[in-house]
C-alpha positions in Angstrom: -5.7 25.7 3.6 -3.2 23.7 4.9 -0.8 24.3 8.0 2.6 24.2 5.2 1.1 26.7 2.9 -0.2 29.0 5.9 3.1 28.9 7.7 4.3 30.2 4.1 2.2 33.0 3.9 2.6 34.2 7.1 6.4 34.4 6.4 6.4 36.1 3.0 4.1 38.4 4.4 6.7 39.1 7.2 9.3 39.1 5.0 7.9 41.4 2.3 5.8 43.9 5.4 9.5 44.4 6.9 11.2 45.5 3.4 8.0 47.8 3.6 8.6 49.2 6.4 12.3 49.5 6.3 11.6 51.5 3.3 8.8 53.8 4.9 11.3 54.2 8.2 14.3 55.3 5.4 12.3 57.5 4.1 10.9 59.3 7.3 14.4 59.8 8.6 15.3 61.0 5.5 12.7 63.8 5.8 13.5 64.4 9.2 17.1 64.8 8.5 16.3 67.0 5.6 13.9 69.1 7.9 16.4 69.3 10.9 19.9 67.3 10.0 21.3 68.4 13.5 18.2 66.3 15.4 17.7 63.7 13.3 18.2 60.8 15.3 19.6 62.3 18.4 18.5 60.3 21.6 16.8 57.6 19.2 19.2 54.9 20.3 18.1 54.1 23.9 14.4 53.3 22.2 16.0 51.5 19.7 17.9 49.3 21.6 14.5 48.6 23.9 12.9 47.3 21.2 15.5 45.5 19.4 16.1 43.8 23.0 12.2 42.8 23.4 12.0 41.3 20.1 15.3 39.2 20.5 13.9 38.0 24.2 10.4 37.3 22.5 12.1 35.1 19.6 14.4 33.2 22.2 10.9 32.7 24.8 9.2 31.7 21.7 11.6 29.5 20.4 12.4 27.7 23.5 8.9 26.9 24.0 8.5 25.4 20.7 12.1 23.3 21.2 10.8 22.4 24.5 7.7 21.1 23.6 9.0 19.6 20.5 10.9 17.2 22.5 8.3 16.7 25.0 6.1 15.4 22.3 8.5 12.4 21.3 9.3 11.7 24.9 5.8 11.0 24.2 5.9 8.7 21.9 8.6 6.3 23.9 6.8 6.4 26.7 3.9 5.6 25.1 5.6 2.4 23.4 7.2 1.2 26.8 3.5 1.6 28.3 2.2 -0.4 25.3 5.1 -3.0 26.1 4.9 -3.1 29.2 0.8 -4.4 28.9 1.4 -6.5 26.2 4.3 -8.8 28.2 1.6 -8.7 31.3 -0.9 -10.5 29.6 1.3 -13.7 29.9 -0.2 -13.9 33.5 -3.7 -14.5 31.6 -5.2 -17.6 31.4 -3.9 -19.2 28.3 -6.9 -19.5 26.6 -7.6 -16.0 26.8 -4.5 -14.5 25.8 -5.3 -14.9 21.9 -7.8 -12.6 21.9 -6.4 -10.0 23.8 -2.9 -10.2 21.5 -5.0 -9.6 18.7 -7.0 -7.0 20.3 -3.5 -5.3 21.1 -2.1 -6.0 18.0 -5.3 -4.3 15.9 -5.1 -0.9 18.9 -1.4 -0.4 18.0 -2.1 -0.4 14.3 -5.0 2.6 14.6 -2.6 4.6 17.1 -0.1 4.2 14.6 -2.4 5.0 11.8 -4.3 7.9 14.0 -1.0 10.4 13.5 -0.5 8.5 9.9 -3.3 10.5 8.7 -2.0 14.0 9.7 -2.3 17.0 8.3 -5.8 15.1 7.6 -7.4 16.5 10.7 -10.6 14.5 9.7 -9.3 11.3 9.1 -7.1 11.4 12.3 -10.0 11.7 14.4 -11.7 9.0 12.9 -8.0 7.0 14.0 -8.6 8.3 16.9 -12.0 7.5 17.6 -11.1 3.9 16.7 -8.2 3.8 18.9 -10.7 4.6 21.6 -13.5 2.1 21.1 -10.4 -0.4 21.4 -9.2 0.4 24.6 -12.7 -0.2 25.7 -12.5 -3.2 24.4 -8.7 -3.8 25.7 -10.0 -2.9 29.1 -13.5 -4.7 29.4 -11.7 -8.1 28.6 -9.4 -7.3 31.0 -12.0 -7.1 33.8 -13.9 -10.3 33.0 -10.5 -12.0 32.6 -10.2 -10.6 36.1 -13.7 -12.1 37.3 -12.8 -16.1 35.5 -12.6 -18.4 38.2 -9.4 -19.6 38.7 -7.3 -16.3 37.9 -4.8 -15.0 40.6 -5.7 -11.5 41.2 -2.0 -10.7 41.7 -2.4 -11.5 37.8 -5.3 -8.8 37.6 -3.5 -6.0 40.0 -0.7 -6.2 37.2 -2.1 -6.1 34.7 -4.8 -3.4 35.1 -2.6 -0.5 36.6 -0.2 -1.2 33.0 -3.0 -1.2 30.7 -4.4 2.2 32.4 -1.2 3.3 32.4 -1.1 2.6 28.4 -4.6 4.1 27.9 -3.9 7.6 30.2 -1.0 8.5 27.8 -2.9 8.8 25.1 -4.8 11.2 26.7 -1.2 12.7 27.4 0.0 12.7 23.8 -3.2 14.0 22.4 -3.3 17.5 24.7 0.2 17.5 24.5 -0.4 18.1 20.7 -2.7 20.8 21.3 -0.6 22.4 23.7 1.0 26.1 22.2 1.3 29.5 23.4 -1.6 32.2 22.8 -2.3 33.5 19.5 -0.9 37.1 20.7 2.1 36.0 21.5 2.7 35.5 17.8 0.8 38.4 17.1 3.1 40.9 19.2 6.4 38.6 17.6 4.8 39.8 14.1 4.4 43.5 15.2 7.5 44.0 17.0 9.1 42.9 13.9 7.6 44.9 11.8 8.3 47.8 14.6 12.1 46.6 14.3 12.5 47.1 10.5 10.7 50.8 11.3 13.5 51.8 13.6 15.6 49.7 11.4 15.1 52.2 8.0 14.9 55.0 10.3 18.7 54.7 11.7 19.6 53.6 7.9 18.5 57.3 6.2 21.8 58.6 6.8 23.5 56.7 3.7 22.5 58.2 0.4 21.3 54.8 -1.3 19.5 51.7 -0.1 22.2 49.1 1.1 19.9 46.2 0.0 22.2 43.7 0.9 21.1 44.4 5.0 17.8 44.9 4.2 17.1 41.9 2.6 19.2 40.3 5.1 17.2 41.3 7.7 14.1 40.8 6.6 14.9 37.1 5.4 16.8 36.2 8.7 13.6 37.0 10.6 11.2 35.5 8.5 13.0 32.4 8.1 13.1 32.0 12.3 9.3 33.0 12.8 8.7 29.8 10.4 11.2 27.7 12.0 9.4 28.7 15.3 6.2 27.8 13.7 7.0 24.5 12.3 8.7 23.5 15.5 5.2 24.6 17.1 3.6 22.5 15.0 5.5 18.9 14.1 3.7 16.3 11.7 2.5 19.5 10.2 5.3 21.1 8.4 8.4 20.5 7.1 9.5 19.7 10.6 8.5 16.1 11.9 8.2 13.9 14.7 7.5 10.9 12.6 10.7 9.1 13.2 10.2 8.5 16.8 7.0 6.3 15.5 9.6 3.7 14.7 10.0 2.7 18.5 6.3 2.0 18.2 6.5 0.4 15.3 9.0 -1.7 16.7 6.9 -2.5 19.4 4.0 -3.6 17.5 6.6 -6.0 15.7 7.4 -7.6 18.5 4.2 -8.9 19.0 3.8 -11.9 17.6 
């Protein structure tokens, strides 16, 4: 099942459990009021209010996160591209005979980073990218090192060159966790539930009116469904609807530029 269509189901099943249980809150108040009318939601309103108050400071904390990490994930992706700049114009310290076969080592490393987070939501296949990515930094950095060993290199070439290219292979590393990086399951779990709690309290407090008004229960229930799914798609870029992909252009840019 893919990320879109789970993401989907989670939010129809929000929306559609809330209409449920805006209708089974109605029609307990409107026992309880039928049972008691004086009682019926007396003191009901400080609880109310409690949890109405959780569930809008557990939307903003979740919804911040998201933003937040959204944004760290394509600072990502420029810094990434400045390291992989930055490496590249170094190697014009390198011996001139060796330069041609570390440019086309570089050129061939940016194409499978590029290609690695082409792939998504194909897990598979983006590991594979990934994988290949890896085997040419090794590469990248073991011809480094004998470049380093040639006679006749200055190794104020080598101590510039190494520190970028480590720089350029650590934020990989970087990017890759920073992908993986979300809060605990429960905390979507308990968004979920308090929801669901919400539209309870929500039908309760609406008993009083002798029809449905369906235009704020549907409201309601589409208003938080459609946030939990923004949350989620933030949570999740190159996944959903929601993408990072046009930050890849700086990289794309810089893999251009080498020529």
């Amino acid at each position: 099942m893919t990320h879109m269509l789970m993401a989907l189901l989670i939010t129809l099943s929000l929306f559609f459990g809330m209409l449920l249980f805006l209708d089974i809150g109605r029609r307990i108040g409107v026992r309880q009021r039928l049972r008691d009318p004086e009682s019926a939601g007396a003191g009901t309103g400080a609880i109310d209010g409690a949890v109405f108050a959780l569930l809008g400071l557990l939307v903003a904390f979740t919804f911040s996160g998201a933003a937040m990490r959204f944004d760290g994930r394509r600072a990502l992706i420029i810094e990434e591209a400045n390291a992989i700049g930055t490496a590249y114009l170094r190697l014009d310290l390198a011996p001139l005979n060796a330069q041609p076969a570390l440019r086309e080592t570089f050129r061939r490393y940016v194409d499978s980073r590029l290609e690695a987070y082409r792939k998504l939501p194909d897990m598979e296949a983006a590991k594979t990218a990934l994988a290949r990515s890896a085997q040419l930094q090794g590469e990248i950095w073991n011809q480094a090192v004998a470049l380093g060993r040639m006679e006749g290199v200055s190794s104020a070439a080598t101590m510039l060159l190494l520190p970028a290219l480590n720089q350029m292979i650590d934020i990989t590393t970087t990017r890759t966790m920073a992908g993986q990086m979300h809060p605990p399951r429960v905390i979507f779990i308990m968004l979920f539930g308090l929801a669901l709690a919400s539209a309870l309290l929500a039908g309760y407090g609406m008993s009083g009116g002798k029809s449905r008004d369906w235009l704020h229960l549907l409201a309601f229930a589409m208003v938080m469904a459609v946030v939990v799914y923004v949350i989620i798609d933030i949570e999740y870029p190159r996944l959903g609807l929601i993408q990072v992909d046009a930050f890849d252009q700086v990289l794309m840019d810089v893999r251009a530029s080498m020529k």
